[in-house]
N, C-alpha and C positions, 0 to 999 in steps of 0.2 A: 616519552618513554622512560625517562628518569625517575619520574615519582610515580609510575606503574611501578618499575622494577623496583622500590625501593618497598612499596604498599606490600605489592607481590611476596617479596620476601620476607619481611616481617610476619606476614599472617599467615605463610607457608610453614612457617618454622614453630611458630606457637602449636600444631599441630602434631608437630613431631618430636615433642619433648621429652614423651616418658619412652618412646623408640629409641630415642639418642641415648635416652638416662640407662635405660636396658642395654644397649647394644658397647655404650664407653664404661659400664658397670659401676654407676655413681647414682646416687640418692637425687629425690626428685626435687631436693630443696637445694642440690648443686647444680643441676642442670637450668633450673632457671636464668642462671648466669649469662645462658646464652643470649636470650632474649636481653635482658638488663643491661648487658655489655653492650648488644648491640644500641639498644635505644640511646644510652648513655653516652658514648662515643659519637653517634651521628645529632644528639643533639647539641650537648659543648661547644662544637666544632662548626655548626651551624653560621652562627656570626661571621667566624673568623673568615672561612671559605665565601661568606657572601659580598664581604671585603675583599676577598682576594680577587672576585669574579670585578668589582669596580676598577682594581688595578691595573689587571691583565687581560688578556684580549679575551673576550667569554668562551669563543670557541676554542682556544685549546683546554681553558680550566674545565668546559664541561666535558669535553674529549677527555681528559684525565681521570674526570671522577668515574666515567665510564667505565674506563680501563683497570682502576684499582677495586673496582667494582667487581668488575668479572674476574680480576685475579684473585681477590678476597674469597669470591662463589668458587672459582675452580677449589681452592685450597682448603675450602669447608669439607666439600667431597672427600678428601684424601685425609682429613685429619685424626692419625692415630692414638689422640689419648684427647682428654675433658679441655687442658691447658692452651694445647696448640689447638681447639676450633676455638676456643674462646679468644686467644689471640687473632684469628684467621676473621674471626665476626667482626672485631676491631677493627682488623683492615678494609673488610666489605664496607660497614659501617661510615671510614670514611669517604669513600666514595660514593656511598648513597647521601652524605652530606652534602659533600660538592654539589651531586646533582642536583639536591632537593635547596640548596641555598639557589642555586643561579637557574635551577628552570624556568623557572617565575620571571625573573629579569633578561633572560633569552627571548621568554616569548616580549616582554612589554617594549622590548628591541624590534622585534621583527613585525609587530603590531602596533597600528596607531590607530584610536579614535575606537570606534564601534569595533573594530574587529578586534582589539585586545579584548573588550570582556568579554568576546563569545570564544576566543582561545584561553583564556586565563578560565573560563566555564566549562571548556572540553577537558583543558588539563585536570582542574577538578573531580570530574567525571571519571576521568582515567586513574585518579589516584585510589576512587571509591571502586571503580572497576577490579582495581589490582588489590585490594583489601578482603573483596569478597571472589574474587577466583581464587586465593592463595589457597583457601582450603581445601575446595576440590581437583585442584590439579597436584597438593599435597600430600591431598588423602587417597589419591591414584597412584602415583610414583610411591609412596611409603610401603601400601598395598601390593603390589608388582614388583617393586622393585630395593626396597628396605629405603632406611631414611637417608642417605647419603645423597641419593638419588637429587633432591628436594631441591639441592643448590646449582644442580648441573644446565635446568633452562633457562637460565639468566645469565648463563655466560655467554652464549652467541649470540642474544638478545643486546647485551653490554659492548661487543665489539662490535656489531651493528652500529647502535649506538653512537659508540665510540670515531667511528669513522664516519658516520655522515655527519654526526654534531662539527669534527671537525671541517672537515667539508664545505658545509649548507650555512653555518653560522656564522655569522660576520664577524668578522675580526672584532672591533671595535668594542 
């Protein structure tokens, strides 16, 4: 569900760039930023989180990135100027690092022999999944309901998430 949600929002957002550039009243070559920020930030950060997931017990780092996940997506929604979503993508951004550094080594935890490659091949699936529905459940909710919309079903998606990763995932 981690690198859905992270596919998901990336290709949701690319969608909604010149709504947002319209709607925060800034140029289409500033609103890029969002996108940028975000890629930017959750790639950096990548390594670092995938170290910390060998440190620490996996299931609470992934239960983390879940959560700063969905608080990042809540606080896109509400962001009242260019500055503060670009900050707010940041935050999402790192949490879809976490997830995307340790999903991979969650499953190769909970998978041994044959059945990791056909979960490390589903995961896959689901990342490609979440790449190509961003746009039309993007370009529904932008349609309906403006662009702010975009970030809000990924947040109970993320506390879901969030608490069975913690949960279901083995400490270790």
């Amino acid at each position: 569900m981690g690198n859905f949600l992270g596919m998901l929002d990336s290709s949701t957002v690319n969608l909604a760039l010149y709504p947002i550039a319209r709607g925060l009243h800034i140029d289409i070559s500033e609103v890029q930023w969002v996108v940028i920020a975000y890629m930017l930030v959750l790639t950096v950060f990548l390594p670092f989180f995938g170290k910390l997931g060998d440190i620490f017990p996996k299931n609470k780092i992934y239960s983390i990135g879940f959560t700063i996940f969905a608080l990042g997506a809540f606080l896109n929604s509400t962001a009242p100027n260019f500055y503060l979503l670009i900050f707010y993508r940041c935050i999402e951004a790192l949490g879809a690092s976490i997830m995307m550094a340790n999903g991979p080594a969650v499953i190769a935890t909970l998978f041994k022999g044959e059945k990791r490659g056909k979960a490390l091949g589903i995961n896959a699936c689901l990342v490609a999944v979440g790449g190509m529905s961003g746009p039309a459940i993007g370009g529904a909710l932008i349609n309906f309901f403006g662009w702010r919309t975009i970030f809000l079903p990924a947040v109970p998606l993320a506390i879901i998430g969030a608490y069975f990763s913690y949960k279901l995932v083995p400490k270790y």
